[in-house]
C-alpha positions as a printed NumPy array, in Angstrom:
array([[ -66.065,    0.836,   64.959],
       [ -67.37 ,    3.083,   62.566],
       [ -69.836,    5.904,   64.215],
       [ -73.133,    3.463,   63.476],
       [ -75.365,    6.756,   63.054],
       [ -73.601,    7.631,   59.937],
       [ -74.419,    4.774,   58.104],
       [ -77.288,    4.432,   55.47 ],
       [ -80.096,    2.263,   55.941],
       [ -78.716,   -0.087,   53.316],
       [ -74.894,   -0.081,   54.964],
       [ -76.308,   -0.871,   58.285],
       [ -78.568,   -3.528,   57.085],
       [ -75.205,   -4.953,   55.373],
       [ -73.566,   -4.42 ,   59.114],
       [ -76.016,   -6.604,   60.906],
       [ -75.98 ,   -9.363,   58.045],
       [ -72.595,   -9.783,   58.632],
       [ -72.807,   -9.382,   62.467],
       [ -70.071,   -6.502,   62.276],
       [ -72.129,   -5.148,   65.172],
       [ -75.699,   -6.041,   67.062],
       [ -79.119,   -4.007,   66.768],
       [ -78.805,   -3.531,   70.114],
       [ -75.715,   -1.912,   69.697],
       [ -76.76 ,   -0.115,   66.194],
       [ -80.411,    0.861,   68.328],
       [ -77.955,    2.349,   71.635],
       [ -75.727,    4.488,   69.268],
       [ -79.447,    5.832,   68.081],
       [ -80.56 ,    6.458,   71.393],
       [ -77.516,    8.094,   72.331],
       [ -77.56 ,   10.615,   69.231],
       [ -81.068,   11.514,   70.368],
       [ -80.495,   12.276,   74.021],
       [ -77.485,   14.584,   72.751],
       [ -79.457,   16.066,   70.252],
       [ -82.645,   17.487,   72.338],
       [ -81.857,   21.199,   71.167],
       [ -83.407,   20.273,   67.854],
       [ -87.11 ,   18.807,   69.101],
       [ -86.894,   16.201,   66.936],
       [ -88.88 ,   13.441,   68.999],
       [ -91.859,   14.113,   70.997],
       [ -91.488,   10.877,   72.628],
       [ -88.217,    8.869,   72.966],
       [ -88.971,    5.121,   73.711],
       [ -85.753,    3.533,   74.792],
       [ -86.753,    0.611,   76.665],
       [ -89.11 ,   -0.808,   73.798],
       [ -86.562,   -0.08 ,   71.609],
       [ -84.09 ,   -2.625,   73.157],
       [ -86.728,   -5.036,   73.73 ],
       [ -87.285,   -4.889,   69.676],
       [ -83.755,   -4.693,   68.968],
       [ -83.172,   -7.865,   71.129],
       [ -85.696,   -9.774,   69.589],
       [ -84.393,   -8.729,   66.438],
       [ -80.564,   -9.947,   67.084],
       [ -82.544,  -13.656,   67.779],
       [ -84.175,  -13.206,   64.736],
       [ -80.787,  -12.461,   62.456],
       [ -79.116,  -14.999,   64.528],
       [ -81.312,  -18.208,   63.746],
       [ -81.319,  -16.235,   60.013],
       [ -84.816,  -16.085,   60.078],
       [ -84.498,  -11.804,   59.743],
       [ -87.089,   -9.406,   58.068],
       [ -85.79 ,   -7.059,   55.553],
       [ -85.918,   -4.645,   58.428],
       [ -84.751,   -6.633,   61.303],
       [ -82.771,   -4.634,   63.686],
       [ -83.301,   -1.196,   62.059],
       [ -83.964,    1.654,   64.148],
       [ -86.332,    3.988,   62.847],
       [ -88.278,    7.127,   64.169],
       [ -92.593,    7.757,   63.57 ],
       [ -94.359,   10.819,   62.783],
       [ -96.483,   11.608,   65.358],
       [ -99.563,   11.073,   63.186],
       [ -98.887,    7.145,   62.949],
       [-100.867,    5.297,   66.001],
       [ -98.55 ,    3.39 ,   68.103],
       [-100.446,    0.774,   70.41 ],
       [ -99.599,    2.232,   73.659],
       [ -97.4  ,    4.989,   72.995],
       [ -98.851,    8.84 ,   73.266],
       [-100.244,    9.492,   70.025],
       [-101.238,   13.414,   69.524],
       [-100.58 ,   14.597,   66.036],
       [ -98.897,   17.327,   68.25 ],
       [-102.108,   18.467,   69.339],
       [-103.093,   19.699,   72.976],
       [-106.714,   18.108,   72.347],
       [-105.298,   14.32 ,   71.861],
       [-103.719,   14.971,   75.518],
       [-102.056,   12.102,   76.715],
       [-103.992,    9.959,   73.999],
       [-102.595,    6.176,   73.892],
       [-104.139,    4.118,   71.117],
       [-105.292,    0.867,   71.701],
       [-104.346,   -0.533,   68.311],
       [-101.643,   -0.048,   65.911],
       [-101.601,    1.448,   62.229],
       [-100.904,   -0.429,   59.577],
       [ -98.126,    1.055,   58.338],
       [ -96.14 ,    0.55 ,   61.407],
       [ -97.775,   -3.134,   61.9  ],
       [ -96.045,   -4.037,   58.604],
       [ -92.906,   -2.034,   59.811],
       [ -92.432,   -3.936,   62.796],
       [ -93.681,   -7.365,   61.158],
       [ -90.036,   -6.852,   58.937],
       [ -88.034,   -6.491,   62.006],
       [ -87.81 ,   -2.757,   62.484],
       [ -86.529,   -0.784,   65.927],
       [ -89.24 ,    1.851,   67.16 ],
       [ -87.256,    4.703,   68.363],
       [ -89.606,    7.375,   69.166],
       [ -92.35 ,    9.314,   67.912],
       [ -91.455,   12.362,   65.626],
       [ -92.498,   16.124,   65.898],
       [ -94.772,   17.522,   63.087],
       [ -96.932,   20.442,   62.749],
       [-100.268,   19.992,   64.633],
       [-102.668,   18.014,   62.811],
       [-100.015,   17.652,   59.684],
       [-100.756,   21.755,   59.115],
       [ -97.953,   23.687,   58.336],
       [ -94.732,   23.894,   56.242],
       [ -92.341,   24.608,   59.009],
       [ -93.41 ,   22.685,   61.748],
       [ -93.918,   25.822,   63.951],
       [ -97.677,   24.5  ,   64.699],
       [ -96.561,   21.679,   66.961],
       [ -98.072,   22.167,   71.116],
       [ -94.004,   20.577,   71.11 ],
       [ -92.664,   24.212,   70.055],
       [ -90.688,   24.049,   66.598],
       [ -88.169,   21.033,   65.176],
       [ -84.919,   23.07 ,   64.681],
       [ -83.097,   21.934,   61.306],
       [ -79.76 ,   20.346,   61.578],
       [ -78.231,   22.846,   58.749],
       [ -77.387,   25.863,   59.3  ],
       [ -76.226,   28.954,   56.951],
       [ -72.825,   29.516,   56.495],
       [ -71.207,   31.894,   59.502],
       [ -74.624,   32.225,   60.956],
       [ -76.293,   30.526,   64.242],
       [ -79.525,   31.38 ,   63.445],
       [ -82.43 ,   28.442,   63.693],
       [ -83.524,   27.197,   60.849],
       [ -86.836,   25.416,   60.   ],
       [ -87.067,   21.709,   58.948],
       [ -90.171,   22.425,   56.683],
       [ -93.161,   20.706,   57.665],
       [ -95.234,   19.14 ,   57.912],
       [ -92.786,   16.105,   59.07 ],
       [ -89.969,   18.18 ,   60.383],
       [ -89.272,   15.68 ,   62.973],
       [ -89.086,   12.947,   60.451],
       [ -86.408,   14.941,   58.388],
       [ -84.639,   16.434,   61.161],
       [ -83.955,   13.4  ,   62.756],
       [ -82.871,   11.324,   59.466],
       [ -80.445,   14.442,   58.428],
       [ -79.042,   14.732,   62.063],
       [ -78.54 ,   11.009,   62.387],
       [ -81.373,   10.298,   65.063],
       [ -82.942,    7.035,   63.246],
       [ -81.769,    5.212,   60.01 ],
       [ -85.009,    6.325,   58.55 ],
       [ -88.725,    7.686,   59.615],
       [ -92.004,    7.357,   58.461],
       [ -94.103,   10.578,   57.144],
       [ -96.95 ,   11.86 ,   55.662],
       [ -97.408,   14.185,   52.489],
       [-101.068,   16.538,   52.087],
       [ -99.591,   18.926,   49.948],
       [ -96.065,   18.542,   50.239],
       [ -94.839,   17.339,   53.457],
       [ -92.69 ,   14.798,   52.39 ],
       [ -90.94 ,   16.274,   49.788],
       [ -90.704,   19.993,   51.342],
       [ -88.764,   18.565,   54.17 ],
       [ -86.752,   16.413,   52.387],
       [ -85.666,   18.996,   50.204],
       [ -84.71 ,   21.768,   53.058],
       [ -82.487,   19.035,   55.024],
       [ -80.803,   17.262,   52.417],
       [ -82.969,   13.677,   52.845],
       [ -84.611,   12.024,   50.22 ],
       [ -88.569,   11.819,   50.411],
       [ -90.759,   10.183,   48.534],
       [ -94.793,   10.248,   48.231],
       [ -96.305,    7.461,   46.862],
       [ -99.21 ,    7.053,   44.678],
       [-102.782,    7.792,   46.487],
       [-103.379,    4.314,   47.588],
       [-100.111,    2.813,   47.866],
       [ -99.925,    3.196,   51.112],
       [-102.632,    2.34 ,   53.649],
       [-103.768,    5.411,   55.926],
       [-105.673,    3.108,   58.28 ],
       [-104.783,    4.43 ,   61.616],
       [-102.793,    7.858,   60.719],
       [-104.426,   10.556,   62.23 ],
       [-106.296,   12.388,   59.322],
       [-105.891,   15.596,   57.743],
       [-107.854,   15.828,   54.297],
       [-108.733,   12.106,   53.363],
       [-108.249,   12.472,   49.611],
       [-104.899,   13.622,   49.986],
       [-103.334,   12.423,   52.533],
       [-100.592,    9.314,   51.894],
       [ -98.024,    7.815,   54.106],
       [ -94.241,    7.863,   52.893],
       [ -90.701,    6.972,   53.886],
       [ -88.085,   10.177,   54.429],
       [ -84.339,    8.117,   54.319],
       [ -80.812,    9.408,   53.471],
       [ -80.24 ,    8.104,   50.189],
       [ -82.474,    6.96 ,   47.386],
       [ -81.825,    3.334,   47.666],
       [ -82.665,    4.146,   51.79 ],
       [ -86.718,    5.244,   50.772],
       [ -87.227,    2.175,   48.298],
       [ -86.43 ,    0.1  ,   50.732],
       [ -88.628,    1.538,   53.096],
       [ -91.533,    1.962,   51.057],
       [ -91.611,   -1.738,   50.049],
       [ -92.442,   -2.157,   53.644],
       [ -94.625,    0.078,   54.203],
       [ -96.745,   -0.225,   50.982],
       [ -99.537,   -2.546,   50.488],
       [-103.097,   -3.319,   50.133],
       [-105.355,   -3.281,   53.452],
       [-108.723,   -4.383,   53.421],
       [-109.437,   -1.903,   56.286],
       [-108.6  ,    0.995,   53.917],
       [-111.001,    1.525,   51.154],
       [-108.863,    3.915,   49.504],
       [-105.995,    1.427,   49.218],
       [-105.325,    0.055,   46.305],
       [-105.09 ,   -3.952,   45.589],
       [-101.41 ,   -4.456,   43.205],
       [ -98.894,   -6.136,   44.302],
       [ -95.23 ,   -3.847,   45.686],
       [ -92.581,   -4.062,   43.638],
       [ -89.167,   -4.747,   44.793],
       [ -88.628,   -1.258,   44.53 ],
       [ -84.712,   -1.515,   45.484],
       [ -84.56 ,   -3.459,   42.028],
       [ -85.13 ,   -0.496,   40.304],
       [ -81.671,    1.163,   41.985],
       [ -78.948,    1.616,   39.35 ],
       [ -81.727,    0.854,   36.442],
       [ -81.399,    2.386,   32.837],
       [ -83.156,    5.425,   32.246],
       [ -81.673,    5.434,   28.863],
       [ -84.354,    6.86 ,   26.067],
       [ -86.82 ,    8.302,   28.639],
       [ -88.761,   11.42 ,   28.113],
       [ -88.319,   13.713,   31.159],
       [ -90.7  ,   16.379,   30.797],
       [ -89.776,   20.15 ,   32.348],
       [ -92.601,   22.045,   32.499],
       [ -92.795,   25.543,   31.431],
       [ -95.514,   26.827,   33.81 ],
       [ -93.376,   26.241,   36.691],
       [ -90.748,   28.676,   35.791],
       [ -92.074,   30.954,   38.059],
       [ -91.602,   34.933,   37.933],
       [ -89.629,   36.352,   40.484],
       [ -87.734,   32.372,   40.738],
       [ -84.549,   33.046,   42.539],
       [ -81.654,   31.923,   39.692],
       [ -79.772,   29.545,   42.084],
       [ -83.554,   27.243,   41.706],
       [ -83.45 ,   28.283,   38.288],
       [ -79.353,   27.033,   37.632],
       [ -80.309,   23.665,   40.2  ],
       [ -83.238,   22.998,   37.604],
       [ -80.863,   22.682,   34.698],
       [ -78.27 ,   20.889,   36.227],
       [ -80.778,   18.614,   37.617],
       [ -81.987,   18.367,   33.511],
       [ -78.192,   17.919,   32.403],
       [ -77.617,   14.709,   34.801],
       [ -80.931,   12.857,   33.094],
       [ -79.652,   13.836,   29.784],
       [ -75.944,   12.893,   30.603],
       [ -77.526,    9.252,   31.715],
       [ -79.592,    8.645,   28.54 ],
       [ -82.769,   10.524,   29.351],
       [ -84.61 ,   12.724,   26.69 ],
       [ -85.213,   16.063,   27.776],
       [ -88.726,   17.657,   26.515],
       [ -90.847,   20.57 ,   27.377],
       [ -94.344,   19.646,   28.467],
       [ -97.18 ,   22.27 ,   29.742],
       [ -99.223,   21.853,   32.899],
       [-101.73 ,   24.897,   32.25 ],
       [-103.91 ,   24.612,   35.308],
       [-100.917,   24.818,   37.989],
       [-101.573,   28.238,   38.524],
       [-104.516,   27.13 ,   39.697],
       [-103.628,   24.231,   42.108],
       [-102.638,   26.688,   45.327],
       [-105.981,   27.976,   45.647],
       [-107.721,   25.076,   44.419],
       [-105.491,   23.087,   46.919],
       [-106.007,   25.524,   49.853],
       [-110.009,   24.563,   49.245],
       [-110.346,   21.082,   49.042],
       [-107.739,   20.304,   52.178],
       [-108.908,   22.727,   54.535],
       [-112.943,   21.74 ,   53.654],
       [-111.936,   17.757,   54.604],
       [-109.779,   18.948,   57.736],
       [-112.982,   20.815,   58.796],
       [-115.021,   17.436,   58.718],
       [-112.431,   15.192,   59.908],
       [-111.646,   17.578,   63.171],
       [-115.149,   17.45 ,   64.085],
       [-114.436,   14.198,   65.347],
       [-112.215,   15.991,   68.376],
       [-115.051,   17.554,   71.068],
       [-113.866,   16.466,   74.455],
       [-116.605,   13.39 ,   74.559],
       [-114.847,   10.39 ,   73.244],
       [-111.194,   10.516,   73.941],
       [-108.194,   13.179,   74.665],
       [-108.751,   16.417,   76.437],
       [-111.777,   18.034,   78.247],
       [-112.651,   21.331,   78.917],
       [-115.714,   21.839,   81.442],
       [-118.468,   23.695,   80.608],
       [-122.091,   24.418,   82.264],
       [-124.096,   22.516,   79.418],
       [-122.512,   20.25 ,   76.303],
       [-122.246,   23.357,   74.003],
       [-120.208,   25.013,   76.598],
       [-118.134,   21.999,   76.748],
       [-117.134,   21.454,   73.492],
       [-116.472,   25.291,   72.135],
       [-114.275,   25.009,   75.222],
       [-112.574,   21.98 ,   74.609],
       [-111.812,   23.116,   70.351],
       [-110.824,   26.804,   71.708],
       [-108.323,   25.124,   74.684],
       [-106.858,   21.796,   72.014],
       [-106.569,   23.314,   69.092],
       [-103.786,   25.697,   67.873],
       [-103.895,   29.147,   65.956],
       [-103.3  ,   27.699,   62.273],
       [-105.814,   24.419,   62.902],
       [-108.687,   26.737,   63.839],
       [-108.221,   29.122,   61.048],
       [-107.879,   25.794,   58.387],
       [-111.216,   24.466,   59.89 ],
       [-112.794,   28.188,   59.997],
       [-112.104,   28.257,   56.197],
       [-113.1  ,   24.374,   55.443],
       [-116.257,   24.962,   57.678],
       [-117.007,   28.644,   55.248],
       [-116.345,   27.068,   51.861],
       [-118.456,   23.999,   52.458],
       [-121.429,   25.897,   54.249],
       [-125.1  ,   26.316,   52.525],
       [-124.344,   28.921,   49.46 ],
       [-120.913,   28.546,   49.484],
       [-120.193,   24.984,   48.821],
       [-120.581,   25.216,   44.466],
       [-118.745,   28.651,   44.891],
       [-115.94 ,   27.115,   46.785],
       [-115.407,   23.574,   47.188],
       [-117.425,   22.564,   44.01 ],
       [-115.192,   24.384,   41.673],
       [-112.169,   23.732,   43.308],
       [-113.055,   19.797,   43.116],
       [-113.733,   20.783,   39.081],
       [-110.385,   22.546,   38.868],
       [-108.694,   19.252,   40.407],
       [-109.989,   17.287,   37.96 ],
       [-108.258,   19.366,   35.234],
       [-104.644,   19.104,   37.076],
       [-104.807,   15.64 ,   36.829],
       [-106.048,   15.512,   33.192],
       [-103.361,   17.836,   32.505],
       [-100.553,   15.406,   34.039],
       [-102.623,   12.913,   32.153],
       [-102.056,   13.982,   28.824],
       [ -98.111,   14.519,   29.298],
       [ -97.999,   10.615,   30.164],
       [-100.476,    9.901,   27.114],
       [ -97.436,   11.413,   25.33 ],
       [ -94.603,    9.147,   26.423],
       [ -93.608,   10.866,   29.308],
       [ -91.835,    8.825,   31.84 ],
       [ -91.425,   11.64 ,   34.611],
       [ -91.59 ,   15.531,   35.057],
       [ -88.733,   17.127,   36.626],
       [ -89.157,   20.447,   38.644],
       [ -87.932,   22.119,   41.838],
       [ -88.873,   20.689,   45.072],
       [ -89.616,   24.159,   46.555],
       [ -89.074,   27.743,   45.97 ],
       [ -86.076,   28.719,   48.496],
       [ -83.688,   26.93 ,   50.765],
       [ -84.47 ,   26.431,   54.622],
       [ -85.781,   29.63 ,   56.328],
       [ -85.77 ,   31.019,   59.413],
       [ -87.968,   30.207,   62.201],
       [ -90.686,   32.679,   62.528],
       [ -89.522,   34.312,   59.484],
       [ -92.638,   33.8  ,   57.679],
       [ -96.39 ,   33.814,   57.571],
       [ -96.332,   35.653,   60.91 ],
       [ -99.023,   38.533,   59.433],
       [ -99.74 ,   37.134,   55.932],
       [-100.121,   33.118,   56.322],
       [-100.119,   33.066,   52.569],
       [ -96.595,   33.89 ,   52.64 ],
       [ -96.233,   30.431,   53.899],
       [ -98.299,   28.456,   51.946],
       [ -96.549,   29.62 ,   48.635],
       [ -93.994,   27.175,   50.007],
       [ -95.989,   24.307,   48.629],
       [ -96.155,   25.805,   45.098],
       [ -94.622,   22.847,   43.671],
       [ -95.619,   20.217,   45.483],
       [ -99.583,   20.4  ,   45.661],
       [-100.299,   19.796,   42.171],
       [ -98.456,   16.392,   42.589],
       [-101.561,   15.136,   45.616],
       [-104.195,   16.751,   43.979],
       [-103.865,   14.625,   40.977],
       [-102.534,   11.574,   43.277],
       [ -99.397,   11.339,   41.565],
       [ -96.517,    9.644,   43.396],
       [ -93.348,   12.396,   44.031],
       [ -89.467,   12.374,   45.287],
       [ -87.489,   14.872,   46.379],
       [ -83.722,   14.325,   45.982],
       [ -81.229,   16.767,   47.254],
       [ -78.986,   17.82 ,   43.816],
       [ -77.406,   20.979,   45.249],
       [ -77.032,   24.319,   47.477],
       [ -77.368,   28.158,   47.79 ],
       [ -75.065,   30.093,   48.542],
       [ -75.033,   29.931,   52.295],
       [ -74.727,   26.164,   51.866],
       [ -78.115,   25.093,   52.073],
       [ -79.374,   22.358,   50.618],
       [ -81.806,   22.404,   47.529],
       [ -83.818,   19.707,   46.013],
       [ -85.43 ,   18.417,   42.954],
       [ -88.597,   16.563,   42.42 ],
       [ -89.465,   14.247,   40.132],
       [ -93.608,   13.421,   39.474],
       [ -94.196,    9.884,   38.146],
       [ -96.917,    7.878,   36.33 ],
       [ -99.612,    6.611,   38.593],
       [ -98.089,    3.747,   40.551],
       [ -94.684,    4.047,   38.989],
       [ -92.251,    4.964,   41.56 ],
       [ -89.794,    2.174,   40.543],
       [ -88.984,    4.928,   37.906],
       [ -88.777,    7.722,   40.139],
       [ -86.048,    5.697,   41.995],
       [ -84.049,    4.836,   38.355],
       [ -83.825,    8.731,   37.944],
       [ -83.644,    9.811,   41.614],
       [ -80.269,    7.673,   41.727],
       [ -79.342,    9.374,   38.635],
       [ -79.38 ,   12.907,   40.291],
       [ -77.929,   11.411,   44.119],
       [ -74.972,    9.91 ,   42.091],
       [ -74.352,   13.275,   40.156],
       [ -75.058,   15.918,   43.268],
       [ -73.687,   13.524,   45.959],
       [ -74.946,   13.065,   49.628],
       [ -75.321,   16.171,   51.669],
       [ -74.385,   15.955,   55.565],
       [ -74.945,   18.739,   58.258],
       [ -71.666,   20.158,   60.485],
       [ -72.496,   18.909,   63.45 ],
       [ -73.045,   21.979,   66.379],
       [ -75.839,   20.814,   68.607],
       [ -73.803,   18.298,   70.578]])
């Protein structure tokens, strides 16, 4: 039999269709991968036992033929995504041994189409990071490696677990979530495909929240066709969400293998960055050559507020991570630290549960939102939003179809390598990717390439609002020139 962690989503969905093996035994091969592959930190929880349960229930399913599009497919969760009764802490000391009493809705519509619950995922506490260093877990170690070297690498984060574990064979696929880049930053620095969706698409009822206006769940899968057929799952209107939008999902798998003849791919000249390293600079073009090669009309477009998107971006998140945090003070649920009056108690309890970069993220939401800051601060930078979008706006108005640029600025580096004196250092690793949730855009990252200590590198593609059925057209275009990219296995 062939080694069932290898497969794509698709392939193994094919395998259990034709009963050339059971989820049972597609969900033990999964749980064996995991337990060999601890070195990396992948899961924060591993939950075997459910997982047979679901994969049992799921072989009934297939074999009266009465199967969701899911059934039998083991997958892994952030750590963000509420599972009812499994330790939910958005790898945070403060949410303790925290065990929800309900279940997201994401996952509720995962599991309603059959799929395997594997584990929960590591990610940078509280979604904050781009390395996923921040985790109270320690740091997801990335299945890639440079060439001669054994040095650790980071995942990028925020969902480091989710990526790890996809490129390292751990699940078939695994949910994330992307504030200013942490879908597609991962994606991009472990050779997995990642896709945000449009604001909206997907519901964020019962995902632990960051900053509320940017936040949105997405899939992180091995192949193109993988994440569309995740994100049909998980996409979809819920009442409980008021931010969720009311359309009906696409068969976004439809949209695999589609023409993208006579589109107008926009490459935008404000993201040619000075000091750009030239193997970003050569991926780019190729990436520009495939679309053109398939049909696709290449044509410069100009974003001129992205310079401003960073600091605009570095604003408006930490300001709504300030107010959604205050929620955590040791009265209602996860950890308590004792103190001699209720003031005591709760500077005790944020000190003790929350970690270096979350305090410093609410210290700077908390200053840019107080009394004679606020139009300084969070006022303009809610102005300056508005512009990136308009700007993205007016490219569309002109026939665009998508915008190609790099996913991020470098390859994988190394952990604790950056930001350790100048956390700006690490923030300019969401250069490209912020302007894409501050304007609410949906955004995949395809791996199209690598440095030269065999790295991989990715390219993103920014869509029209609710158009990701294109994004998957021209992601396949790129996956079909570059190929799939596949770590050496050392860690077991």
């Amino acid at each position: 039999m062939t080694d069932l962690t290898s497969l794509t989503l698709a392939e193994a969905r094919e395998g259990l269709a034709t009963k050339s093996f059971t989820a049972v035994e597609l969900t033990d091969a999964h749980l064996n991968a995991i337990e060999a592959a601890r070195v990396l930190n992948a899961y924060v929880v591993e939950t075997p036992d459910e997982a047979r349960k679901m994969a049992q229930a799921a072989d009934a399913q297939i074999a009266k033929g009465e199967g969701g599009p899911l059934a039998g497919i083991p997958l892994g969760i952030k750590d963000l995504f509420a599972t009812k009764g499994t330790r939910t802490t958005a790898c945070s000391k403060i949410l303790g041994d925290f065990k929800p009493t309900y279940e997201s809705t994401v996952t509720t519509q995962l599991w309603r189409d059959g799929a395997v619950l594997l584990g929960k995922l590591n990610n940078d506490e509280f979604a904050m990071g781009s390395s996923n260093e921040t985790s109270c877990f320690g740091p997801v170690v990335n299945p890639w490696r440079r060439a001669g070297s054994d040095a650790q690498l980071v995942p990028g984060g925020s969902s480091g677990g989710s990526a790890a574990a996809v490129a390292a064979g751990l699940c078939l696929g695994a949910t994330a979530t992307d504030t200013g880049g942490s879908i597609r930053q991962p994606a991009a620095f472990t050779g997995t495909v990642g896709i945000k969706p449009t604001y909206g698409r997907c519901s964020r009822w019962g995902i632990v929240a960051f900053a509320s206006s940017l936040d949105q769940a997405g899939p992180i899968a091995r192949t193109v066709r993988d994440s569309a057929i995740l994100l049909r799952s998980m996409a979809g209107f819920d009442p409980k969400d008021t931010t969720s939008v009311d359309r009906p999902v696409p068969n976004y798998e439809a949209a695999i293998g589609g023409s993208v003849k006579g589109m107008k791919i926009g490459i935008p000249k404000e993201y040619r960055l000075d000091g750009m390293p030239a193997e970003i600079e050569k991926l780019w073009s190729q990436g520009a050559e495939w679309l053109k090669a398939a049909g696709a009309e290449l044509v410069e477009v100009s974003l001129p507020h992205t310079k401003y998107a960073l600091p605009a971006y570095y604003i408006v998140a930490p300001a709504e991570a300030s107010s959604n945090l205050a929620r955590y003070d040791g009265v209602r649920y996860g950890a308590r630290v004792g103190g001699r009056n209720i003031v005591e108690m709760y500077e005790a309890t944020r000190a003790a549960g929350f970690g270096a970069e979350v305090k410093r993220r609410i210290m700077i939401g908390t200053y840019v939102l107080s009394a004679g800051y606020y139009d300084a601060y969070y006022l303009r930078a809610q102005k300056v939003r508005t512009l990136i979008k308009r700007d993205f706006e007016q490219c569309f108005e002109q026939g665009v179809s998508a915008i190609l640029t790099p996913a991020t600025p470098s390859a994988a580096f190394g952990i604790g390598e950056k930001g350790g004196a100048d956390p700006v250092e690490m923030y300019l690793n969401d250069i490209f990717t912020v302007t894409v949730n501050m304007a609410g855009l949906p955004g995949i990252a395809v791996p199209a390439g690598s440095d030269s200590q065999g790295l991989p590198l990715g390219l993103q593609l920014i869509g029209r609002p609710f158009d990701e059925e294109t994004l998957f057209s021209l992601g396949d275009v790129i996956e079909q020139s570059a190929g799939r990219f596949t770590p050496r296995k050392w860690w077991a």
